[in-house]
C-alpha positions as CSV (number, residue, x, y, z in Angstrom):
1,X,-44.4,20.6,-29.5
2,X,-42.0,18.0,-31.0
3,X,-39.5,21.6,-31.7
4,X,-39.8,22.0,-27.7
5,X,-39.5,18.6,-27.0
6,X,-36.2,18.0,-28.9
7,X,-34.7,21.4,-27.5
8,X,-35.6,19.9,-24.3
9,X,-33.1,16.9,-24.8
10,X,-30.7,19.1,-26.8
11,X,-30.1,21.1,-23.4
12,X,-30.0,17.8,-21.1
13,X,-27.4,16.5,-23.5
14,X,-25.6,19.7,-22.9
15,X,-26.2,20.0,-19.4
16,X,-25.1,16.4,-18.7
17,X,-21.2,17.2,-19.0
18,X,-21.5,20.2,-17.2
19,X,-22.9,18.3,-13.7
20,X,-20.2,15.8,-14.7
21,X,-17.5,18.7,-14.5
22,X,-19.2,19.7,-11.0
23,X,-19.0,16.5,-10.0
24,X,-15.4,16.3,-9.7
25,X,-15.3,18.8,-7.5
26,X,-17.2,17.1,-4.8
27,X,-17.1,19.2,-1.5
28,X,-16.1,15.9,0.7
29,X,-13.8,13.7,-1.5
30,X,-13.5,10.1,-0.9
31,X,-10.7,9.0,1.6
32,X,-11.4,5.3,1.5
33,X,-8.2,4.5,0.1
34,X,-5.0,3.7,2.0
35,X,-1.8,5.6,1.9
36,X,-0.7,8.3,0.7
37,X,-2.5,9.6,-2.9
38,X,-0.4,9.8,-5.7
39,X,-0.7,12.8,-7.8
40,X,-0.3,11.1,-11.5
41,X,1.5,13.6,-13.4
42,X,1.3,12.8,-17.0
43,X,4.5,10.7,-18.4
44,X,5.9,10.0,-14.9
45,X,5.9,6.5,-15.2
46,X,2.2,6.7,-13.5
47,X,0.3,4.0,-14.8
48,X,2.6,1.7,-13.8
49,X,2.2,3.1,-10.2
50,X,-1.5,2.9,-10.4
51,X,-1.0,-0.7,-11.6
52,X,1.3,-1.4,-8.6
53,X,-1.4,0.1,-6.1
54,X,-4.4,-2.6,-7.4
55,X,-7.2,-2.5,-9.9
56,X,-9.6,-0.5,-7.2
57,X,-6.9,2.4,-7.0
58,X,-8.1,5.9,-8.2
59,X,-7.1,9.8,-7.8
60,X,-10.2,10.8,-9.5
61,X,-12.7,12.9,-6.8
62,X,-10.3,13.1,-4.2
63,X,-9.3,16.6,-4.7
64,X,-10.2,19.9,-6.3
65,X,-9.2,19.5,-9.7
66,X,-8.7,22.7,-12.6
67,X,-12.1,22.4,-14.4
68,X,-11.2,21.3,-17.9
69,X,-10.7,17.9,-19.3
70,X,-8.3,15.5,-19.8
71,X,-9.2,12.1,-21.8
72,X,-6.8,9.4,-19.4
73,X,-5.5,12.3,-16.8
74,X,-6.5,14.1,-14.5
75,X,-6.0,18.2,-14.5
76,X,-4.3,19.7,-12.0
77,X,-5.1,20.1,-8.4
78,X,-6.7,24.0,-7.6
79,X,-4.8,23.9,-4.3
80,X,-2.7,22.0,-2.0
81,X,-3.0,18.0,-1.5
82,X,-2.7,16.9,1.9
83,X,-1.0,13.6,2.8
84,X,0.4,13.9,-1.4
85,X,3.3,12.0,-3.7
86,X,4.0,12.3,-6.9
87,X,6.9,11.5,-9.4
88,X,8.8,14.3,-11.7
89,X,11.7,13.4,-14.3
90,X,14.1,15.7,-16.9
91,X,11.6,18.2,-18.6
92,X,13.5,17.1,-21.6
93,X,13.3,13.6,-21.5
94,X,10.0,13.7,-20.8
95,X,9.3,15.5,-23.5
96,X,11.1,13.0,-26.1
97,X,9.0,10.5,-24.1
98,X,6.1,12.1,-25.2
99,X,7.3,12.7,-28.7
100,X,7.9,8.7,-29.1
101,X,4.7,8.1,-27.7
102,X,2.6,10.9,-29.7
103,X,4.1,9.2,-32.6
104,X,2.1,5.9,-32.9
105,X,-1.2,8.0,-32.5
106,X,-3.6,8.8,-35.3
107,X,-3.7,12.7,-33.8
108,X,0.1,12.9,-34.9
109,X,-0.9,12.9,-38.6
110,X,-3.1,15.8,-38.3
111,X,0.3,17.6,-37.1
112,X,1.3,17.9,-40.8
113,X,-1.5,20.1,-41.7
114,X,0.2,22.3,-40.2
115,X,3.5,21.7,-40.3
116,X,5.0,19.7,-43.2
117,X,8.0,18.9,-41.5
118,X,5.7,16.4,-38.9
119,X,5.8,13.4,-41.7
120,X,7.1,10.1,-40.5
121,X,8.2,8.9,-43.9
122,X,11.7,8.5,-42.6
123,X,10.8,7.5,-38.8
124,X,11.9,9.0,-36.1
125,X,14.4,11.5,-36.3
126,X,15.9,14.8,-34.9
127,X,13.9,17.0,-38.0
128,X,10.7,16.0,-36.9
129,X,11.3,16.3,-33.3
130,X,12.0,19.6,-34.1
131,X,9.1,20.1,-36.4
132,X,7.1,18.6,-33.8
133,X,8.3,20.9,-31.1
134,X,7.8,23.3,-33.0
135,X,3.8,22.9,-33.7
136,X,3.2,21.5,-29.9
137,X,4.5,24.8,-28.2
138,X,2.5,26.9,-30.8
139,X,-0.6,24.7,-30.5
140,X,-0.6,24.8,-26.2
141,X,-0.7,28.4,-26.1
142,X,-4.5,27.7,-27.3
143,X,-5.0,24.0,-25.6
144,X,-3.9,23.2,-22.4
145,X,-5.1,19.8,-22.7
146,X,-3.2,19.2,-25.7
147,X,-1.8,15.4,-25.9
148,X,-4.1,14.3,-23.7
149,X,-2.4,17.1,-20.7
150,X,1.0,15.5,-21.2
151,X,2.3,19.5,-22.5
152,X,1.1,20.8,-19.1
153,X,4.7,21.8,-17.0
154,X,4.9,19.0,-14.4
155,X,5.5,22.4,-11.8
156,X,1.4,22.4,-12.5
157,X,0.6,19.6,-10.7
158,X,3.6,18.9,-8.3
159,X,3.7,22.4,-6.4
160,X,0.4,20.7,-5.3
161,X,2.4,17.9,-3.4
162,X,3.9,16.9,-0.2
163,X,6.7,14.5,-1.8
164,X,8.3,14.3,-4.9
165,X,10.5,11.3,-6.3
166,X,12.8,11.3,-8.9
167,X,11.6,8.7,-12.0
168,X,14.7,6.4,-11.9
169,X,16.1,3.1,-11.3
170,X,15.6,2.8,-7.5
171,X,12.1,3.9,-7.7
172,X,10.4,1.1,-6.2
173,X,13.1,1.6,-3.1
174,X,12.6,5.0,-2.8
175,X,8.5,4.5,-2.5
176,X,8.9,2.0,0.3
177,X,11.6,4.6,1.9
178,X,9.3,7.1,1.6
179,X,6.0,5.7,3.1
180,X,5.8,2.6,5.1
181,X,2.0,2.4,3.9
182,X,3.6,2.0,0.4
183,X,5.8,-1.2,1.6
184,X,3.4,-3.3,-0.6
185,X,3.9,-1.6,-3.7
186,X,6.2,-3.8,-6.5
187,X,6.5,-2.1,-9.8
188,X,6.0,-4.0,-13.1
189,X,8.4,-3.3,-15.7
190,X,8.6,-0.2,-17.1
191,X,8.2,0.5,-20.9
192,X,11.2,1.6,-21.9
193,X,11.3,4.1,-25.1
194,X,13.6,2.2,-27.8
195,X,17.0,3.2,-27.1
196,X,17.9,3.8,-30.7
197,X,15.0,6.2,-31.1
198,X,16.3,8.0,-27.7
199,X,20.2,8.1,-28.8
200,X,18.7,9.6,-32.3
201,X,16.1,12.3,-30.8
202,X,16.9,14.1,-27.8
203,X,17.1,17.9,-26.9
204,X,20.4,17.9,-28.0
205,X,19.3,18.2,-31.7
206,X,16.5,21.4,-31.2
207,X,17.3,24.2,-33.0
208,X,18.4,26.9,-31.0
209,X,14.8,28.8,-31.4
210,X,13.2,25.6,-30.4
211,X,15.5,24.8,-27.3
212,X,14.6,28.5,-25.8
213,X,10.6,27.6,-26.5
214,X,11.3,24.5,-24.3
215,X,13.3,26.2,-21.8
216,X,10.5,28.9,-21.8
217,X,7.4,26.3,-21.3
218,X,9.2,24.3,-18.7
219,X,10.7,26.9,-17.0
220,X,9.0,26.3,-13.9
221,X,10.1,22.8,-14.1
222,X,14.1,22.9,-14.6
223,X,13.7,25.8,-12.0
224,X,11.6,24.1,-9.4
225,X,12.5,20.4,-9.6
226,X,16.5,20.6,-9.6
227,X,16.2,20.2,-6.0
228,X,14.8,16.4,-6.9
229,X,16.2,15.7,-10.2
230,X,19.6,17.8,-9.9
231,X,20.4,20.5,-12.4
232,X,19.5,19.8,-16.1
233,X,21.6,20.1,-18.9
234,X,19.1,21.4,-20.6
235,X,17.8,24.4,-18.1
236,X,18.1,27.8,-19.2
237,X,21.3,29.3,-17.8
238,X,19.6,32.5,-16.4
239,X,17.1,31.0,-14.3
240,X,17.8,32.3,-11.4
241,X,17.4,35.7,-12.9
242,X,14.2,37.3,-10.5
243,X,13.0,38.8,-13.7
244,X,12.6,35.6,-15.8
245,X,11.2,33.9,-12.2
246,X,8.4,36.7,-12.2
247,X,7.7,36.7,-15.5
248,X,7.2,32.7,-15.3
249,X,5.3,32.7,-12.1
250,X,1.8,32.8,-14.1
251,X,2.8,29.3,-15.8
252,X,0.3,27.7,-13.5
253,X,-2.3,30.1,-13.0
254,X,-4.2,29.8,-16.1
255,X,-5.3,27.0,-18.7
256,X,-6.9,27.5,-22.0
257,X,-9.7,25.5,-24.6
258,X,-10.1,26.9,-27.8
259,X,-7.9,29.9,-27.2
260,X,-9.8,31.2,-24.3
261,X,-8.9,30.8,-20.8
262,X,-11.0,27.5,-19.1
263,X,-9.2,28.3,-15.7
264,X,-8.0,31.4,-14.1
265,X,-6.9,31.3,-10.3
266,X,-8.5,34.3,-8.5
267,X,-6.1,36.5,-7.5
């Protein structure tokens, strides 16, 4: 009886973060919020948008999200958010964002299993960005969570959205421009990554090999979001080319945990 018993528990345990995951895809999602809802789109400046909105603001069960987990994000929208915002930046520096970030966290040091290039004896520097790049793109073929979602092409979440701004200096204007139910919001100040970190790491330093994996993963972005954020140095030169926009039209249509797929949109 005590074998039954504990089996019983064993499958209640497993069961309870399943109904969580159905939970979040509620069939009538709140609305008691006012404005317009921001789509947080992982480094995009978003906490500090959620901080400017008040300690009651939330994105969480207001829309159909992808059904896999993030730990301090949330996935990406299934389909279309009405009445939506959201803020996009340079793939690239977003990226070196992330790679400044990543680097104070205890999850970096288990990068140099696997490559021995990701070792932070000497700081910061344009070898283990590259090293790093190198293991991230490898590694999110097989996570799409991986970094907490920050690796997930920002295309992913804001094809999703009504409006998109442009993560710079005149943010804060361009909200109020943009909404008149945003008047209210005043952003704090921004964490800035150090500046000599960002004039010593940049895409600028990426091997050739691991410039093209970049431009490959966040193809949908430099393609999609040049009509916010202008044309990137950075973007792949070809991609206008229909064949690359085909070929890079499935970016979105499929997240994976543990090398299987989690998500696949119905086609």
């Amino acid at each position: 009886m005590k074998g039954h018993a504990l089996c019983a528990v064993c499958l209640a345990l497993v069961a309870q973060p399943l109904m969580a995951m159905k939970q979040r895809l509620p069939t009538s999602f709140a609305q008691n919020l006012p404005g317009p809802l921001f789509i947080h789109i992982p480094k995009t400046a978003g906490t500090s948008i959620w901080e400017a909105m008040g300690p009651k603001y939330t994105d969480s069960n207001r829309y159909p999200e992808v059904p896999f987990f993030c730990m301090k994000h949330n996935p990406p929208a299934v389909d279309h958010v009405p009445d939506s915002w959201a803020i996009v930046r340079d793939p690239c520096d977003r990226l070196v964002s992330e790679f400044i970030w990543a680097s104070r966290l205890a999850w970096f040091r288990k990068y140099e299993q696997k490559n021995p290039g990701v070792n932070l004896t000497n700081g910061l520097n344009c070898d283990v960005f590259n090293a790093w790049v190198s293991t991230v793109m490898q590694l999110y073929k097989n996570e799409s969570s991986l970094e907490d979602c920050h690796l997930i092409p920002q295309w992913c979440y804001a094809s999703k959205v009504d409006k998109l701004l442009p993560l710079d200096a005149q943010l804060e204007d361009r909200i109020h421009k943009m909404d008149s139910r945003l008047s209210y919001v005043k952003l704090p100040h921004r964490n800035e990554d150090p500046s000599s970190v960002k004039k010593a790491v940049g895409c600028g330093c990426l091997t050739p090999e691991n410039l093209k994996a970049v431009q490959d993963h966040f193809f949908v972005d430099f393609r999609n979001l040049r009509s916010v954020l202008g044309e990137s140095k950075w973007a792949p030169k070809d991609m206008d080319d229909p064949a690359l926009v085909a070929q890079h039209n499935s970016t979105c249509a499929a997240f994976y945990r543990g090398g299987k797929v989690a998500w696949e949109r119905k086609k």
